[in-house]
C-alpha positions as CSV (number, residue, x, y, z in Angstrom):
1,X,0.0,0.0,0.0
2,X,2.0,3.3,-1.0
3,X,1.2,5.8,1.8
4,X,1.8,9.7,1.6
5,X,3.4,11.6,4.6
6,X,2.7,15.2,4.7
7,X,4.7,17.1,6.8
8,X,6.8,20.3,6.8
9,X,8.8,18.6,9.6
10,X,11.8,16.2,8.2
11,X,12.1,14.9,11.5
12,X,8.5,14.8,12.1
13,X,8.3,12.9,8.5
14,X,11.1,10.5,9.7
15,X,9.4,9.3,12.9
16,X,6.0,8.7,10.7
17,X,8.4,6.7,8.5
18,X,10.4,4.7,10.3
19,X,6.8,4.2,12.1
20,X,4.9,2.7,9.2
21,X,7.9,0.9,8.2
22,X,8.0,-0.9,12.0
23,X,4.2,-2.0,11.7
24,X,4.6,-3.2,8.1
25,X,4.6,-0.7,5.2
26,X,7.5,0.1,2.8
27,X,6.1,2.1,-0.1
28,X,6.1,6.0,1.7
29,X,6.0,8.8,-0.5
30,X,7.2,11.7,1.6
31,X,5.9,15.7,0.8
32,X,6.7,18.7,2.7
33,X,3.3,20.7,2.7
34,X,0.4,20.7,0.5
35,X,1.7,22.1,-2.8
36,X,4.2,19.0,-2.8
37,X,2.0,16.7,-2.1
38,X,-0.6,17.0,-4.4
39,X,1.8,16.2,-7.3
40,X,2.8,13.1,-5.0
41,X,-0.6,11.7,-4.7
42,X,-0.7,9.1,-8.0
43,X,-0.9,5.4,-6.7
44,X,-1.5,7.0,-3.2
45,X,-3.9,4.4,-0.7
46,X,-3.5,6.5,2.5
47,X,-2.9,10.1,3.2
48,X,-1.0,11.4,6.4
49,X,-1.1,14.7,7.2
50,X,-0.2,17.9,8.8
51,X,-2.3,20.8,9.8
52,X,0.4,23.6,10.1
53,X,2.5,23.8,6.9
54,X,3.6,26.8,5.0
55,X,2.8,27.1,1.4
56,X,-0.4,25.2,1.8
57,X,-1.6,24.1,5.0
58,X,-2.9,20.4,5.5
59,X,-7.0,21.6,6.1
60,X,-6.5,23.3,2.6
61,X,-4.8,20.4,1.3
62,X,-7.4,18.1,2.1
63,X,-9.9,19.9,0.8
64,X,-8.3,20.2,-2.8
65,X,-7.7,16.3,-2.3
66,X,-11.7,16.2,-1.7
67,X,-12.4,18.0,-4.5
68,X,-10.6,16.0,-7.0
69,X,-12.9,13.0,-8.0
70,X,-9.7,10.8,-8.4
71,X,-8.4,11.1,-4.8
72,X,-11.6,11.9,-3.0
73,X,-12.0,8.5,-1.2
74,X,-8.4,8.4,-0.2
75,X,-8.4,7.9,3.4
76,X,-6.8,11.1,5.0
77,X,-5.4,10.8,8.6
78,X,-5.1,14.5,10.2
79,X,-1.1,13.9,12.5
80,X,-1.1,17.2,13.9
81,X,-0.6,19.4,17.4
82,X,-4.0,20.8,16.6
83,X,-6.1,19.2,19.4
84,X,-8.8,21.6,20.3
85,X,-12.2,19.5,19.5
86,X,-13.3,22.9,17.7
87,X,-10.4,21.8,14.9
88,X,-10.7,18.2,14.8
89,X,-14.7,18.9,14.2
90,X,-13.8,21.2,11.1
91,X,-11.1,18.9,9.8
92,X,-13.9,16.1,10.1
93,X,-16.1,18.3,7.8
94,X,-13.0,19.0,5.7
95,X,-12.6,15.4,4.9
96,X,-10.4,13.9,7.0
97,X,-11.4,10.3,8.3
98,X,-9.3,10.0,11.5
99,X,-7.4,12.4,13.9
100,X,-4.4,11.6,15.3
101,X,-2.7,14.4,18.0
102,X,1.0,14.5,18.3
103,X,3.1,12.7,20.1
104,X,1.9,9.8,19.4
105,X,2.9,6.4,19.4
106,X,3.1,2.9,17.3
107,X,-0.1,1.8,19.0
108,X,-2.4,4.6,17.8
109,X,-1.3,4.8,14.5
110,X,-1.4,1.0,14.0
111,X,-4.9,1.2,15.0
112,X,-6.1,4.3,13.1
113,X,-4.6,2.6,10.3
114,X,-6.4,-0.7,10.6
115,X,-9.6,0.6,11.2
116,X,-9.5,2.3,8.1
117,X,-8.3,0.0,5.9
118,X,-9.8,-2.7,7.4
């Protein structure tokens, strides 16, 4: 399954990574804000990303993703420090199927990745 990281943090991007990669997955397609990754998302099963990114933020990244009718049931997992249930309720409306607040840790992702993909 070829997974896309969004995140303006290498480091940030590295942890994801080398997380996916310890639970099972090898095909990750790395972008450093929203701009990048839409030209990133052919073959794409899973979307991870961001909230706070320059050139395009993740909320305004998912909603072009949404908007295209070739990517807009791509699952899209919001990883961000965003955790006010304000944000996670418009990233909801935005499109994104799960919410993940960093730090975070094998466990969650593991299961907000099954639950998705069944």
């Amino acid at each position: 399954m070829k997974i896309l990281v969004v995140d303006d943090s290498s480091t940030m991007r590295r942890i994801i990574k080398n997380t996916l990669t310890r639970i099972g997955y090898e095909d990750i397609v790395e972008a450093e804000h929203g701009v990048d990754a839409l030209a990133k998302l052919d073959g794409v099963q899973l979307i991870l990303t961001d909230w706070n990114m320059p050139v395009m933020d993740g909320l305004t990244f998912v909603n072009s993703v949404r908007s295209n009718d070739q990517y807009k049931s791509v699952p899209i997992i919001m990883v961000t420090t965003e955790a006010a249930k304000e944000e996670i309720v418009v990233a909801i409306k935005a499109g994104v199927n799960d919410y993940i607040i960093k730090p975070f840790n094998q466990t969650t992702l593991q299961e907000k990745i099954s639950k998705l993909m069944g």
